[in-house]
C-alpha positions as CSV (number, residue, x, y, z in Angstrom):
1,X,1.8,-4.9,12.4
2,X,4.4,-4.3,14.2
3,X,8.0,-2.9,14.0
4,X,11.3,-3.8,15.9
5,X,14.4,-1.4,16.4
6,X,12.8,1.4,14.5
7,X,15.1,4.4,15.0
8,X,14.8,8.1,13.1
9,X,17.4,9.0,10.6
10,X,17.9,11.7,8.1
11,X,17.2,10.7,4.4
12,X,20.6,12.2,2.0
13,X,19.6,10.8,-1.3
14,X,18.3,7.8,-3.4
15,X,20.9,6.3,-6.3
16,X,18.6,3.6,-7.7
17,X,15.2,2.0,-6.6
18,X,16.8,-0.2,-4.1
19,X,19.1,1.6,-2.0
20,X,19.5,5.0,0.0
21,X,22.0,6.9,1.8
22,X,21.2,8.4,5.3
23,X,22.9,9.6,8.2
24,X,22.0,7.0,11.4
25,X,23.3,7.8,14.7
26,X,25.7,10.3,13.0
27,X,26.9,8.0,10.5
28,X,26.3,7.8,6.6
29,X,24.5,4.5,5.9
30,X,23.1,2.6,3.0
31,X,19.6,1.5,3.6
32,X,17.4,-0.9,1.5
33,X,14.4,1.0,0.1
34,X,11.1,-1.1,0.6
35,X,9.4,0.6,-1.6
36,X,10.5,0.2,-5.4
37,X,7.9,3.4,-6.2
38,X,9.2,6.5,-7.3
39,X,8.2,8.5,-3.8
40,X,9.9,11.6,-5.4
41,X,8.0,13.8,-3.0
42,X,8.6,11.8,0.2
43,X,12.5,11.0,-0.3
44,X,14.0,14.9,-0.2
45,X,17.0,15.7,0.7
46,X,17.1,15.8,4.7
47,X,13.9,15.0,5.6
48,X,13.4,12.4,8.5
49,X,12.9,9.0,7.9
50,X,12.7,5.7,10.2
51,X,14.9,2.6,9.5
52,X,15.0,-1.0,11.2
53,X,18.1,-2.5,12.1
54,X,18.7,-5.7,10.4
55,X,21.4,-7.9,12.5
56,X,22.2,-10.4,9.5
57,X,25.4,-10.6,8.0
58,X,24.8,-11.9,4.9
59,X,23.2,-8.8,3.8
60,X,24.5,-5.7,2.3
61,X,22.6,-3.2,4.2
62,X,22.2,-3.3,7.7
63,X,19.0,-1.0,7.7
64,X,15.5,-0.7,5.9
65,X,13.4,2.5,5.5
66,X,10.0,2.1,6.6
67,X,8.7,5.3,6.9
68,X,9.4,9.6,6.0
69,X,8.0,12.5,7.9
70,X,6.4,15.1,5.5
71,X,6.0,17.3,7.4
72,X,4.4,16.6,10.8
73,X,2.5,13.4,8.5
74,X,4.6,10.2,9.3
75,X,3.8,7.8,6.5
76,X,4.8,4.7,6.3
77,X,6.2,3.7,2.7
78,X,7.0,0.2,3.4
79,X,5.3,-1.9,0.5
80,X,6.1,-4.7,2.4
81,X,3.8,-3.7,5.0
82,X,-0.5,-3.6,3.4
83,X,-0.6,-7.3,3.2
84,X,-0.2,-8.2,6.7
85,X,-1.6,-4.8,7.8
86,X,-5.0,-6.6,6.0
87,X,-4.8,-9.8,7.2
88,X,-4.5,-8.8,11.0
89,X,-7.3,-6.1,10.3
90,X,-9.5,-9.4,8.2
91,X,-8.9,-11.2,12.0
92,X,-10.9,-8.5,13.3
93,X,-14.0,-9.7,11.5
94,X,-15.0,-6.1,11.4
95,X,-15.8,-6.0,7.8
96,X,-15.8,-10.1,6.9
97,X,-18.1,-11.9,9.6
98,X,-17.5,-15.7,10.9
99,X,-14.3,-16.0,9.0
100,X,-13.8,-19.8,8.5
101,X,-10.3,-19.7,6.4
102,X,-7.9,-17.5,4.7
103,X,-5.0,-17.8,2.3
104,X,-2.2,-16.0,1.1
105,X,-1.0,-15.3,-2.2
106,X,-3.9,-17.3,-3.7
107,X,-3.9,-18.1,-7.7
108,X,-6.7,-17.8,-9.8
109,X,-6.8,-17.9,-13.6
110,X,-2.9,-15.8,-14.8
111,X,-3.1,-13.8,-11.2
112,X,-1.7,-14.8,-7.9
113,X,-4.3,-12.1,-5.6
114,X,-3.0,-10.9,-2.2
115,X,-5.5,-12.8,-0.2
116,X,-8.6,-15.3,-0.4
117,X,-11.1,-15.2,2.6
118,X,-14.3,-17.6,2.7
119,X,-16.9,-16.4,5.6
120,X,-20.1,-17.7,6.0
121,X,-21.0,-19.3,2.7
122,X,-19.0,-16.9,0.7
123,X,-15.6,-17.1,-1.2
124,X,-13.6,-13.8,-1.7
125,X,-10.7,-12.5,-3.2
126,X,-9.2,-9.5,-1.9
127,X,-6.3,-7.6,-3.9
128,X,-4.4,-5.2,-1.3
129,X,-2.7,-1.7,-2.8
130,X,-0.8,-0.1,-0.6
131,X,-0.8,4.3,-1.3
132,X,1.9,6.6,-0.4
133,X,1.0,9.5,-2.5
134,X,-0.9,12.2,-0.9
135,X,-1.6,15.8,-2.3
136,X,-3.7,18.2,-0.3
137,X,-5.1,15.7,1.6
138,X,-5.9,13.7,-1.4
139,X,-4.6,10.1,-2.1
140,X,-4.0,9.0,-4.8
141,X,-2.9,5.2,-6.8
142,X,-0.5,4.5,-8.7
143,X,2.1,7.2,-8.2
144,X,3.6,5.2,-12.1
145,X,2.1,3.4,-14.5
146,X,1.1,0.1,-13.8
147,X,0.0,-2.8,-16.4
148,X,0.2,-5.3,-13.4
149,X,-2.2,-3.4,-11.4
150,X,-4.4,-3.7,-14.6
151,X,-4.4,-7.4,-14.9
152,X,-5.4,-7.8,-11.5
153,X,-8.9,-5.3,-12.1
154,X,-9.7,-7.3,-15.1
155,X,-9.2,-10.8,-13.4
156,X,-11.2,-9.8,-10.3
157,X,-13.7,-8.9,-12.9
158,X,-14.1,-12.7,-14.3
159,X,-14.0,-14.0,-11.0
160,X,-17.5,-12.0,-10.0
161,X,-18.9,-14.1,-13.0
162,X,-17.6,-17.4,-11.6
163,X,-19.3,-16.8,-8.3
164,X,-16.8,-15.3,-6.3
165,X,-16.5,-12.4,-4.5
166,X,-14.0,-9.7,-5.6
167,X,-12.4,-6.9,-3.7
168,X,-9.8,-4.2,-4.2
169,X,-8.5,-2.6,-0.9
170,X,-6.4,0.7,-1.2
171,X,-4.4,0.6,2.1
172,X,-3.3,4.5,2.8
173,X,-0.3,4.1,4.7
174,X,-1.2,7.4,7.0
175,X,-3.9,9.6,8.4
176,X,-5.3,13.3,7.5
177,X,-6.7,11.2,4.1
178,X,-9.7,13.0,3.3
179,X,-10.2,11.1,-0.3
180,X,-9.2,8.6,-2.3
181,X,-9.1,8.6,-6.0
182,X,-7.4,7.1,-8.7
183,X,-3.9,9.3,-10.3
184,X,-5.6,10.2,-13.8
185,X,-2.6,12.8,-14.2
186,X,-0.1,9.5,-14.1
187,X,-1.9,6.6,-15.3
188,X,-5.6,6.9,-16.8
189,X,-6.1,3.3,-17.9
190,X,-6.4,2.5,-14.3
191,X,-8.8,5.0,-13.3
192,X,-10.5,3.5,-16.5
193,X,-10.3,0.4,-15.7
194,X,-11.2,0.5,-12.0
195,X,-14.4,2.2,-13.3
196,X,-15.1,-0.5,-14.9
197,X,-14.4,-3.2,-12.4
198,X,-16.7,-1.8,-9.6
199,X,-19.1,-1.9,-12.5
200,X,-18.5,-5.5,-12.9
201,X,-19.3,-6.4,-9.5
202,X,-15.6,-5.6,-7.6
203,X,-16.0,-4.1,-4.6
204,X,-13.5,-1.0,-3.8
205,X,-12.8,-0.2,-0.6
206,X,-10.0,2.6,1.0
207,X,-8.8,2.5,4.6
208,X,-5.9,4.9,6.0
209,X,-3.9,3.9,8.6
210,X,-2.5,4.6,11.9
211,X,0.9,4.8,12.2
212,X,3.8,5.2,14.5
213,X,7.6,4.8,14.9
214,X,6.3,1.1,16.0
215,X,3.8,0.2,14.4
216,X,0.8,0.7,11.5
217,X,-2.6,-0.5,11.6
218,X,-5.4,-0.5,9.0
219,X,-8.1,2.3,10.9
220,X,-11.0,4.0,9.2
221,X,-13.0,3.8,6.1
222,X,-11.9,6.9,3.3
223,X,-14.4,8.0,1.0
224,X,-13.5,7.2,-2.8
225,X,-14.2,9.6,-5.9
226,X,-13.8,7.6,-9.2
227,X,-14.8,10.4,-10.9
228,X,-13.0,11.0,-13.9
229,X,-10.7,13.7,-14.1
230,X,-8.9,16.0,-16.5
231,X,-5.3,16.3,-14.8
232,X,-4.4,15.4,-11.5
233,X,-1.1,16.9,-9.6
């Protein structure tokens, strides 16, 4: 996926969900945040961020933050960005052989999952999550609670018993990832409850990504720990 008129700004704080302030060739903007998560320990106070320009004058904003610097670890934190990041990778046929037709946004049963891939003789339905949260070199989903997130697990669940294949793909949105695990500390259901799908049949798989001022692109395997735990940071 790739990125036009990416430029490096300096984040200066976050009012709501939607909006920031940064300073953008010198100047105090308001950018469009897309990425509704809390990203509390990404979006500090002077850090360096890239924004797009957006030349359309019916919006408010004029830029959109797709990615922070923590540290010398660019990470993109566009949520925008996983689903086609997938799609382009599913082109590949790296990991889905003789691909024969794929679909976006495809409902089944009360869920509308990210994508739906038949190959070969198979059918398949793939939920994309994109991660942002990285401790240690640790990632980590979700960084809040999420009851949508839950439906999904449960409904990719019924759809191994219908014949289907079912798969969740945690798209880390950087490198230097040495795990993947779920965030007990933040929302233990879903550790529970992902437990339980890949019991079921639902096949969990973590990628990181590389990324650049330009562009990000699904990259390597991660291994995952569902392994229970106590607290998490």
């Amino acid at each position: 996926m790739e990125y036009s008129n990416a430029t490096e700004a300096i984040f200066l704080e976050r009012p709501n969900r939607f909006i920031a302030y940064a300073k953008v060739h010198g100047k105090t903007e308001t950018i469009h945040v897309k990425n509704t998560g809390r990203c509390k320990e990404l979006l500090i106070p002077g850090v360096r961020i890239l924004v797009t320009y957006c030349d359309n004058p019916d919006r408010k904003t004029k830029y959109d933050l797709i990615a922070v610097y923590k540290g010398g670890l660019l990470i993109n934190m566009d949520s925008q960005a996983p689903n086609p990041v997938v799609e382009e990778w599913l082109y590949t046929k790296k990991y889905f052989p003789d691909i024969s037709y794929v679909k976006r946004e495809k409902t089944y049963g009360q869920s509308r999952f990210d994508l739906y891939v038949e190959y070969q003789d198979k059918k398949a339905f793939i939920e994309v999550k994109g991660v942002t949260l990285e401790t240690r070199g640790i990632a980590r989903f979700p960084d809040a609670p999420t009851l949508r997130g839950i439906k999904h697990l449960e409904e990719l669940g019924r759809c191994i018993k219908e014949g289907y294949e079912a798969y969740v793909i945690f798209v880390i949105q950087m490198k230097g990832i040495e795990k993947f695990e779920p965030n007990w500390g933040i929302h233990e259901l879903f550790g529970v409850t992902l437990q339980k799908a890949e019991r079921a049949g639902v096949q969990i798989l973590a990628y990181d990504c590389r990324v650049t001022q330009d562009t990000i692109i699904l990259d390597a395997p991660i291994p995952i720990d569902l392994t229970r735990k106590e607290t998490s940071c």
